[in-house]
C-alpha positions as a LaTeX table, in Angstrom:
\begin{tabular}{lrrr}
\hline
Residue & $x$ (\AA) & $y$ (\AA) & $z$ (\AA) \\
\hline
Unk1 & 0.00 & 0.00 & 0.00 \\
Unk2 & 1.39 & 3.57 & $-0.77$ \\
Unk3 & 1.08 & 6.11 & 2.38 \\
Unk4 & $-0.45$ & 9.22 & 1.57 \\
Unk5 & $-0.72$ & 11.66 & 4.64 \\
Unk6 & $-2.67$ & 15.19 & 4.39 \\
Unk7 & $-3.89$ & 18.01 & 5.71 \\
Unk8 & $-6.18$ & 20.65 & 4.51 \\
Unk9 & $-4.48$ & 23.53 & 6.63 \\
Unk10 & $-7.04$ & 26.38 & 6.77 \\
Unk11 & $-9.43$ & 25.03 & 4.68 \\
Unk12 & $-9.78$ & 22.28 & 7.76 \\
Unk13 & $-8.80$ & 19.07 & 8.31 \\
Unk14 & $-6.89$ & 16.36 & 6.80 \\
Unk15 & $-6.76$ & 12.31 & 7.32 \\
Unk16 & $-4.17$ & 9.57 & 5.46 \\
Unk17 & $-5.32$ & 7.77 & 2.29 \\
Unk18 & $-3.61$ & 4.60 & 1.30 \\
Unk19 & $-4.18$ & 2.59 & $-1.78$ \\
Unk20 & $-2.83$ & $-0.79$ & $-3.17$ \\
Unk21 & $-3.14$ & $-1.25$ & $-7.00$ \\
Unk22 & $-1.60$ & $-4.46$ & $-9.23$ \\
Unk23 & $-1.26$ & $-6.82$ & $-6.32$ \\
Unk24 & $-1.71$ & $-10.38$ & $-6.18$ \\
Unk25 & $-5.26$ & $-10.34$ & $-5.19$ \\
Unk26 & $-6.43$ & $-6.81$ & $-5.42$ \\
Unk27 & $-6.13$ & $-4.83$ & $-8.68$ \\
Unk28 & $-7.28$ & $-2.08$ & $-6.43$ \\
Unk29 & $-7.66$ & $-1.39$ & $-2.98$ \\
Unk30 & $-8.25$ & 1.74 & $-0.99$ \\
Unk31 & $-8.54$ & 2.63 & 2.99 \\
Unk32 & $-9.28$ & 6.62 & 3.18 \\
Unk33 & $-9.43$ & 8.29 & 6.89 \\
Unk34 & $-10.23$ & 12.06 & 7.06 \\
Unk35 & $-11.52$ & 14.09 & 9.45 \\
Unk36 & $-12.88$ & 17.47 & 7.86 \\
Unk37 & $-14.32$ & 21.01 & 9.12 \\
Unk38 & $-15.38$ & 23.78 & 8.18 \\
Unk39 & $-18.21$ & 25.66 & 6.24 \\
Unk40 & $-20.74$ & 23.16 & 3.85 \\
Unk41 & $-23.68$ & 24.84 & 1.62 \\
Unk42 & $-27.24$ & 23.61 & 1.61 \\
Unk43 & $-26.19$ & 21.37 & $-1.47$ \\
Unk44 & $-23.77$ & 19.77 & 0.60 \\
Unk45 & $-25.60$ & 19.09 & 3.87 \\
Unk46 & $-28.42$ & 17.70 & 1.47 \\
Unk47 & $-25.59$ & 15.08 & 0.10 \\
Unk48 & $-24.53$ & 14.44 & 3.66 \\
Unk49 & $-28.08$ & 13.42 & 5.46 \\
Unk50 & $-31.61$ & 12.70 & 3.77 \\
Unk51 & $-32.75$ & 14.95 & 6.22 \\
Unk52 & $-31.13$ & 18.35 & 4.45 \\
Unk53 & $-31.60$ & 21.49 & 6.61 \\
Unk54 & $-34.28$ & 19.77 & 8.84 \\
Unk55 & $-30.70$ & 18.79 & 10.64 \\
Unk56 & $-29.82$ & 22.46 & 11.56 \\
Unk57 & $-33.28$ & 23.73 & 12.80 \\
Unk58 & $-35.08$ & 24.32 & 9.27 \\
Unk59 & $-35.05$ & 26.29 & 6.09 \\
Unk60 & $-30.92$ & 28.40 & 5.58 \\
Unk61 & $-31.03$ & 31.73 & 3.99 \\
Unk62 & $-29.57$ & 32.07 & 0.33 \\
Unk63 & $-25.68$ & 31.76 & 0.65 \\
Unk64 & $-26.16$ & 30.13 & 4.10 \\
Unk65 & $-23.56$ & 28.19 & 5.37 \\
Unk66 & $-23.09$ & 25.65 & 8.22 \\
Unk67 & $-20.02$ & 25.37 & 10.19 \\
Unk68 & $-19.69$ & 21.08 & 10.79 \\
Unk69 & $-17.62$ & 18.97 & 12.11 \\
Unk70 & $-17.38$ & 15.08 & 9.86 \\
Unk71 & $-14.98$ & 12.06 & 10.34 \\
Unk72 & $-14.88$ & 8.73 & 8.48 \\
Unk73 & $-13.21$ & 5.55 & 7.63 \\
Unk74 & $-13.94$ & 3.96 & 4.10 \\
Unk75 & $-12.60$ & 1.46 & 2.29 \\
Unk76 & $-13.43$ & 0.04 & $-1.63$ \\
Unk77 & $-11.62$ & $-3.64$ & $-2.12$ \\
Unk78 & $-12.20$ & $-5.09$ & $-6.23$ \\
Unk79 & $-10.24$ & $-7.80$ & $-6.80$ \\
Unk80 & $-8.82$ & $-9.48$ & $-9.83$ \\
Unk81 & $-10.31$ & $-12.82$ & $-9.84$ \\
Unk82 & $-14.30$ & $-12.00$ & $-11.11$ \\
Unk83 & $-15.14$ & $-14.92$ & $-8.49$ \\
Unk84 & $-14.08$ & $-12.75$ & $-5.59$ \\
Unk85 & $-16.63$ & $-9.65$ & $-5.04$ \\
Unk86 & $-15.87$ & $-6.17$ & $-4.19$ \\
Unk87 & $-15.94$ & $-5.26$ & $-0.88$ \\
Unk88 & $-17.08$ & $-1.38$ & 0.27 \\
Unk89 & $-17.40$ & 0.22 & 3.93 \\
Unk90 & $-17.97$ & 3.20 & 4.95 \\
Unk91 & $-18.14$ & 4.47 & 9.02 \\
Unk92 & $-18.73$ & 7.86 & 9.43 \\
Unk93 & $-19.99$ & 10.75 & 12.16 \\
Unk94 & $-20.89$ & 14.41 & 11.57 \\
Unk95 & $-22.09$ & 16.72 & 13.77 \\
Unk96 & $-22.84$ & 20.78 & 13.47 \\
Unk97 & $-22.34$ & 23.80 & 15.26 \\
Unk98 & $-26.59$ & 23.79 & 15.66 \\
Unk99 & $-25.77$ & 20.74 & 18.17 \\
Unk100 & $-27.09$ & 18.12 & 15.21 \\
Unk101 & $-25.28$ & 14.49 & 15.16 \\
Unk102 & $-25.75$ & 11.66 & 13.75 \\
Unk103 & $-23.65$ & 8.24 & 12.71 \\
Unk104 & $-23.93$ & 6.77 & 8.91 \\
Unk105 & $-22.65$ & 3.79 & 7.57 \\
Unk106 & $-22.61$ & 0.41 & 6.08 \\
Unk107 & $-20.71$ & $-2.54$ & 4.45 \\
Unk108 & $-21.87$ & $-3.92$ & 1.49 \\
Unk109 & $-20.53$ & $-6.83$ & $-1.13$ \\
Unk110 & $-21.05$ & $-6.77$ & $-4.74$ \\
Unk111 & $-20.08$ & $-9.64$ & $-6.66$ \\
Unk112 & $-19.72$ & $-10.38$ & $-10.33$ \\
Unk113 & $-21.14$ & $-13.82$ & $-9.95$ \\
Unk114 & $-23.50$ & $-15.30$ & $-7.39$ \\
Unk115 & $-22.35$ & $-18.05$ & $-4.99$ \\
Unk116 & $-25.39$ & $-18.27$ & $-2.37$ \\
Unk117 & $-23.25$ & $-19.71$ & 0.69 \\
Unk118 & $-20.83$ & $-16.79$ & 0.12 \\
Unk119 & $-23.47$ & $-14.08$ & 0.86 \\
Unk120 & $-25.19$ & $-16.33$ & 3.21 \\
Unk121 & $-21.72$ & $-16.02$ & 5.42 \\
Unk122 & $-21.31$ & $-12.48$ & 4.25 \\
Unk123 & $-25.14$ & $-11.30$ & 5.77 \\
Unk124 & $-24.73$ & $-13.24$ & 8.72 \\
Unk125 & $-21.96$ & $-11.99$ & 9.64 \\
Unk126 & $-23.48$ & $-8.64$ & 10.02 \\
Unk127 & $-26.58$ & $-9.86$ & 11.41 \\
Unk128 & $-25.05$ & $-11.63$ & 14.30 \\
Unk129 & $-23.03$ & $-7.97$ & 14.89 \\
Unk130 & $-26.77$ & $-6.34$ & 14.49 \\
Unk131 & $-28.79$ & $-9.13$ & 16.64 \\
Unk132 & $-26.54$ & $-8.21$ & 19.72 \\
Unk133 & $-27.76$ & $-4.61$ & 19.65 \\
Unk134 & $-31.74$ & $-4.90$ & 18.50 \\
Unk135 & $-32.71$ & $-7.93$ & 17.29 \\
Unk136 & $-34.93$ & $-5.44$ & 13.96 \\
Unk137 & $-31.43$ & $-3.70$ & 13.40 \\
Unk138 & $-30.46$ & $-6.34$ & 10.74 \\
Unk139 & $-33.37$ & $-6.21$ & 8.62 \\
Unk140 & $-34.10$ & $-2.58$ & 8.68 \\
Unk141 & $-30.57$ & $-2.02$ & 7.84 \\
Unk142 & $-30.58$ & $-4.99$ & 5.05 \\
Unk143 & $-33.76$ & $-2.84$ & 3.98 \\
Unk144 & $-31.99$ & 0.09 & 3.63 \\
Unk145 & $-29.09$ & $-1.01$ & 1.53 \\
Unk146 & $-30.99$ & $-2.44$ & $-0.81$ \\
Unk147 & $-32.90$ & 0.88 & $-1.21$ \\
Unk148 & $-29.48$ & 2.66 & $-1.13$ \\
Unk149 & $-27.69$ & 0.97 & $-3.33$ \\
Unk150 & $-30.12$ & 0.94 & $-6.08$ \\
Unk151 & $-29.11$ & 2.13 & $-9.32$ \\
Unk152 & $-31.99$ & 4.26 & $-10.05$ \\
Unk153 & $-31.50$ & 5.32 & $-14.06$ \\
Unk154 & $-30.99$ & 1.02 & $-14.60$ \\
Unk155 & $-33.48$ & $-0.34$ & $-11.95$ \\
Unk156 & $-30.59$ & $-2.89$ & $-11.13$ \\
Unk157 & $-28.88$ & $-3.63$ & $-7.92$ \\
Unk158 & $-25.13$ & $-2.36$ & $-7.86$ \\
Unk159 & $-24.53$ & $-5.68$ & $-5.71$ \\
Unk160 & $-26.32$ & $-7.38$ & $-2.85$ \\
Unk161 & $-26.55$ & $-5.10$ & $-0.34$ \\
Unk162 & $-25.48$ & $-5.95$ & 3.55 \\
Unk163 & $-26.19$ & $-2.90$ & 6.15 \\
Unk164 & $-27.14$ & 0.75 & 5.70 \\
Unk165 & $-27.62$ & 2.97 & 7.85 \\
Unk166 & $-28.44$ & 7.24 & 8.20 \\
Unk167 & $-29.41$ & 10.00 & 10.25 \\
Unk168 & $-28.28$ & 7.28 & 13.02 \\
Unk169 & $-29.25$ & 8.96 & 16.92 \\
Unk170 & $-31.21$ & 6.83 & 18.32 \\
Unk171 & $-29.53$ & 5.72 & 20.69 \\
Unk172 & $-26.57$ & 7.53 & 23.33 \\
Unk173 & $-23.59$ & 8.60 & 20.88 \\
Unk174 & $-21.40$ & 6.16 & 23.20 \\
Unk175 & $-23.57$ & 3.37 & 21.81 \\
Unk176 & $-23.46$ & 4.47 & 18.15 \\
Unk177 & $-19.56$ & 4.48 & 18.53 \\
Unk178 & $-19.44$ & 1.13 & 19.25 \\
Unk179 & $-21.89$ & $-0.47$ & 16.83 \\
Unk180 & $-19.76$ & 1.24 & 14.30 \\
Unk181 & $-16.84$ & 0.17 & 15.55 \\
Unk182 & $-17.74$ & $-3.42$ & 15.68 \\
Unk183 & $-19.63$ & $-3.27$ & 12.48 \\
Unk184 & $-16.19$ & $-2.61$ & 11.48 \\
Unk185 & $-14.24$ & $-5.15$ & 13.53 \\
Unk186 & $-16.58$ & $-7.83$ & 11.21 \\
Unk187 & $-15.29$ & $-6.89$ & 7.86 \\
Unk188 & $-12.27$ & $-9.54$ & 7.83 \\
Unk189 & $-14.48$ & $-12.01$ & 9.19 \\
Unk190 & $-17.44$ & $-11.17$ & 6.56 \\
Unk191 & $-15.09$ & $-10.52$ & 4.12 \\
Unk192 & $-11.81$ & $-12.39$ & 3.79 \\
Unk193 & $-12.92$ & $-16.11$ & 3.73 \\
Unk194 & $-14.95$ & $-15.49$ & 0.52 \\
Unk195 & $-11.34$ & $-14.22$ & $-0.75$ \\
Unk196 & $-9.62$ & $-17.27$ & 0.55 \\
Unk197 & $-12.24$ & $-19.62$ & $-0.50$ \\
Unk198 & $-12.13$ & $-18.07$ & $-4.64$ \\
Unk199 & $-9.08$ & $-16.20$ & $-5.31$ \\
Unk200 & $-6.93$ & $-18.71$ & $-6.83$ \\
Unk201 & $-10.15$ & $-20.33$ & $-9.36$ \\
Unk202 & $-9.00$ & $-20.13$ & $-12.82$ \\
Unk203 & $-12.09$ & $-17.58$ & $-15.05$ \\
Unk204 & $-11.68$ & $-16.94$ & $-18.92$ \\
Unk205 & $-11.47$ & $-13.58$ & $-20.72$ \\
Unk206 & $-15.37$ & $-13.98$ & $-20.62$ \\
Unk207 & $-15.94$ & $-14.04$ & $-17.10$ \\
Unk208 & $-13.14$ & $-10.89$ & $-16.87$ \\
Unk209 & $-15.09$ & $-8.83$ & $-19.44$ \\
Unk210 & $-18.58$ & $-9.48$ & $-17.21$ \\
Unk211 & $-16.58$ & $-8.04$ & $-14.34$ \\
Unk212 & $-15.40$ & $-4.88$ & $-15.90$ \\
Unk213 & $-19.18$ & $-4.76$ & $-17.22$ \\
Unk214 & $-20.37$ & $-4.57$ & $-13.51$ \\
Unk215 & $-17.50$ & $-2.33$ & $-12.23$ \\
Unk216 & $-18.69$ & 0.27 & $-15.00$ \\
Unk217 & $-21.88$ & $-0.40$ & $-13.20$ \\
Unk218 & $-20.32$ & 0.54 & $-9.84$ \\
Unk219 & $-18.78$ & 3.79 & $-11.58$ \\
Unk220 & $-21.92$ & 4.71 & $-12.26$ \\
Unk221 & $-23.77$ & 4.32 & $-9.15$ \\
Unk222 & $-20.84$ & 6.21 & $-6.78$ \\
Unk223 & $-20.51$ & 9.17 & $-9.17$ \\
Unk224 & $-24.50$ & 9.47 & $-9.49$ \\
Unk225 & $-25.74$ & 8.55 & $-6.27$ \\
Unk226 & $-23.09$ & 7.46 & $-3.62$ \\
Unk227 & $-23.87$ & 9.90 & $-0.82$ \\
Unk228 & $-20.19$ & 10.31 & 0.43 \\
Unk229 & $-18.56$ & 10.88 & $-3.10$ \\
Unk230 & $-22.02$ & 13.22 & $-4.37$ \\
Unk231 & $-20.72$ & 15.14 & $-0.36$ \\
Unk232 & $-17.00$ & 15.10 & $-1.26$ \\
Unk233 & $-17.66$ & 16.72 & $-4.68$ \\
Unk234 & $-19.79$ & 19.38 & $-3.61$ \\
Unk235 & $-17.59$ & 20.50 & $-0.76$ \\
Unk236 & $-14.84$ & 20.82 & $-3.13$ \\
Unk237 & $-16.31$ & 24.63 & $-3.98$ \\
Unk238 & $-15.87$ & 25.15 & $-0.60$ \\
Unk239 & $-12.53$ & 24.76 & $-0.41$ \\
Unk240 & $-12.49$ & 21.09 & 1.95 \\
Unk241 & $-12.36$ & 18.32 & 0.26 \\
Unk242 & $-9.02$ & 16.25 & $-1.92$ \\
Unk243 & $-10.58$ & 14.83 & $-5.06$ \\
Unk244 & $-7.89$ & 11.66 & $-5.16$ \\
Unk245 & $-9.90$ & 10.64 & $-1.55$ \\
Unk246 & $-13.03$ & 11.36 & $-2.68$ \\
Unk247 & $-12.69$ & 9.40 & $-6.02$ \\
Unk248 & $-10.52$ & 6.65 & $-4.39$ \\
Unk249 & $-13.02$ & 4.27 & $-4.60$ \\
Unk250 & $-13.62$ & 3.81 & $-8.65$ \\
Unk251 & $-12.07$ & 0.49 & $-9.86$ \\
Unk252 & $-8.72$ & 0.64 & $-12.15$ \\
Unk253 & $-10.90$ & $-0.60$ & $-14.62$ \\
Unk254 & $-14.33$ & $-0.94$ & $-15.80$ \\
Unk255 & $-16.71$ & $-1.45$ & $-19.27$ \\
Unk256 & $-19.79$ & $-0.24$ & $-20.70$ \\
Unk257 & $-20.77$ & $-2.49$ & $-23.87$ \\
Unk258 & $-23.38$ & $-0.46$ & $-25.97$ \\
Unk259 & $-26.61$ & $-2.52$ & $-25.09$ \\
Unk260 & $-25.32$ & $-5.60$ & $-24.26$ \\
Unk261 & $-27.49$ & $-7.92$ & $-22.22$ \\
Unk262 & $-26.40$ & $-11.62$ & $-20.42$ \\
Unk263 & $-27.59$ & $-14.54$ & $-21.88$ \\
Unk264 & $-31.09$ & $-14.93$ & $-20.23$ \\
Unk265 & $-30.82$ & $-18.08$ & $-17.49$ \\
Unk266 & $-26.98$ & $-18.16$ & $-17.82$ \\
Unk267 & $-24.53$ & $-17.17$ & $-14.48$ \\
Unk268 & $-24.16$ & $-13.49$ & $-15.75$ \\
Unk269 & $-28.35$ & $-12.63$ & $-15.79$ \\
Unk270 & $-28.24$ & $-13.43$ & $-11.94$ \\
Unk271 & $-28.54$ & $-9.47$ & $-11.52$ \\
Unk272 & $-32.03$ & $-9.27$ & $-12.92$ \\
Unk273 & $-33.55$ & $-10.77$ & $-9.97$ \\
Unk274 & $-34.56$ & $-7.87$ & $-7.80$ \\
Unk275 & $-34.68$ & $-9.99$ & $-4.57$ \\
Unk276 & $-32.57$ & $-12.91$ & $-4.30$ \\
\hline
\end{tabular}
């Protein structure tokens, strides 16, 4: 992994982002930390919560802007084998000077193929982390990512979901820290068996040309809709923000056939089902 420290100075904040490409398993991998302050316009506080300016008291004036505080962890795993899916999480708290804060989240999987007892492992792995908090965590959060990661303009699934979860304050901000924090703890255990298990299988140029086809997909849904990169991008005209971070998550390299459609019933059209 390269090392790449920095800090916004002035413009507030600063955080480490580190990122792997052409190795033996990943052709890219990317861990991003940053902790950020500063100013963000209505446009960005709408990217950062669904709840916009109902999060600082109601309606800003024209030009209104509101001083924040935000840190996260992230991380965007796609592998070189097409039998190994990409791996994304994302913890993250903000709070503002109006005395609003909230925790946001998630880890999700999105493979290129389907193998049933991998996601099986991969879900309950998070559900066991959800169960020990509220046993209705799990499937309101399942809910949630597959609502989230919806690509809208397609109607397809970027992957198959996992957790998801927003405008998080339920409970006492003690208690949010450490569902996060052990939400995160679970990623090598979700995570790297499904590596172990298919990283060496042989695939032909076929199967590699499906998984750039899907990784365009995945382009397309964290430009368009991803609420962290849609955040990062606006605060860039405020002067926070490094575009390598924000954009550290986009694969090395990714497809988009004119029109082209899988086979109908072969191991590629296992996308079209909207609820597997």
């Amino acid at each position: 992994f390269s090392t790449e420290p920095y800090t916004r100075g002035e413009r507030g904040g600063g955080g480490v982002a580190r990122v792997l490409q052409n190795g033996n398993v990943f052709e890219k991998a990317g861990v991003n930390l940053s902790v950020v302050y500063g100013e963000m316009p209505e446009s960005a506080l709408n990217a950062a919560t669904e709840r916009g300016a109902d999060r600082v008291g109601g309606k800003l004036k024209p030009g209104q802007k509101v001083p924040f505080f935000a840190c996260g962890l992230s991380s965007v795993m796609h592998p070189k084998n097409p039998h190994c899916p990409t791996m994304h999480f994302n913890y993250r708290y903000f709070e503002t000077e109006t005395g609003a804060w909230w925790f946001g989240g998630g880890t999700d999987i999105t493979p290129s193929y389907l193998d049933r007892d991998d996601m099986k492992h991969f879900h309950g792995t998070y559900k066991d982390v959800c169960d020990k908090y509220d046993p209705e965590w799990y499937g309101k959060f399942k809910k949630w990512a597959d609502k989230y990661f919806l690509i809208q303009h397609r109607q397809e699934t970027r992957g198959l979901g996992g957790i998801f979860f927003d405008d998080f304050n339920t409970e006492d901000p003690e208690t949010h820290l450490k569902f996060s924090t052990e939400c995160l703890g679970a990623v090598a255990k979700a995570y790297v068996p499904i590596l172990e298990k298919n990283k060496d299988k042989e695939f032909t140029d076929e199967q590699k040309q499906w998984q750039l086809v899907r990784r365009g997909r995945y382009v397309e849904f964290n430009l368009v809709y991803d609420r962290g990169t849609v955040f990062g991008l606006k605060m860039l005209s405020s002067g926070v923000g490094r575009i390598e971070s924000i954009l550290m998550s986009l694969p090395e390299n990714a497809k988009w056939l004119y029109s082209h459609e899988p086979e109908e019933g072969s191991p590629e059209a296992w996308h079209r089902a909207s609820h597997l």
